[in-house]
N, C-alpha and C positions, 0 to 999 in steps of 0.2 A: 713352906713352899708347897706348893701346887703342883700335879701334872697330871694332865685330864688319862682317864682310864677307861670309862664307858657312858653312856646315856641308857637308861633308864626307861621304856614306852609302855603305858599301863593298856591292856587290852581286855576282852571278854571272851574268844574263842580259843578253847587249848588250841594250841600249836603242837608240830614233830617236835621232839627234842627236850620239850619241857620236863622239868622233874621238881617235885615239893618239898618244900623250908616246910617241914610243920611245926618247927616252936615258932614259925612269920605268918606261918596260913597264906602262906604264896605258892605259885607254880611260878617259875622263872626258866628262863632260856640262860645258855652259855655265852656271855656276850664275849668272849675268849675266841670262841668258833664263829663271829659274825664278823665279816669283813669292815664293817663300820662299827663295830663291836657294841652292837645292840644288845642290850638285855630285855628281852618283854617281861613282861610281870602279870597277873594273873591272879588275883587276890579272893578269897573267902570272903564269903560276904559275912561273916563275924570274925574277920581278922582284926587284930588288935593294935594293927599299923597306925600310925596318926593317917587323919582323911587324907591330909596335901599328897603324904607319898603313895596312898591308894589311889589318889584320884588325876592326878599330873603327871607330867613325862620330869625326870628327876635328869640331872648331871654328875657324876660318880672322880670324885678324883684321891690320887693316891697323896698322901700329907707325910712331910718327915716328922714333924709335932701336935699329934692330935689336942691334948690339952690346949697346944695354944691354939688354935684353929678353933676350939671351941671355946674360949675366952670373949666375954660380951659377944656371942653370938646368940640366936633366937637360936633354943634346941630344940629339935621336933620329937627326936630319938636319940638318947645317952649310948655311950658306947657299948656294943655286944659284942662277943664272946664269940667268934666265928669259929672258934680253934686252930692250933698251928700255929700260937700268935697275933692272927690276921683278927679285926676290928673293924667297925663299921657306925659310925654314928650319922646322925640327919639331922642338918639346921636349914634355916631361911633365909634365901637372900634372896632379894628382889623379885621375891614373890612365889620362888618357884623352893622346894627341895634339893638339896643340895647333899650327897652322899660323901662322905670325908672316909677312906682308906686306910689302914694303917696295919705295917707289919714291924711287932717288935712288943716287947712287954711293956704293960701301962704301968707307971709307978702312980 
């Protein structure tokens, strides 16, 4: 099961607020603190992201079952290591990135 969490807007000028993922090579916003819970992104230009999620606006949703969510899906990005439990994989669907959530140990 699905339940949308944030969108995703890849942009070019830092913004206030930004702060960097250096194992992502991103600068990212708090989409927590954005009333339509935007996250911008802000990428390295040797970051090691797949292009789609460098270069398109992404859809971020929280999942009860990551493995099955990622079962015959196109994966862009395998599941990471957020800490606290918290996970974060990226598949394809219908063209765009698609960001799958998850809090809870992967077996």
């Amino acid at each position: 099961m699905r339940t949308f969490n944030h969108i995703g807007i890849v942009h070019t000028q830092p913004l206030e607020g930004e702060f960097y993922n250096e194992g992502m090579k991103v600068y990212l916003t708090d989409f927590s603190k954005s009333k339509n819970h935007i996250e911008w992104l802000r990428f390295d230009s040797d970051s090691w992201m797949p292009k789609l999620i460098q270069t398109e606006t992404h859809i971020a949703y929280n999942v009860t079952d990551l493995k099955e969510e990622l079962k015959d899906a196109k994966v862009l990005l395998e599941p990471v290591d957020c800490g606290d439990d918290n996970w974060i994989a990226f598949i394809e669907e219908e063209g765009i990135a698609v960001e799958l959530m998850y809090h809870g140990k992967l077996n």
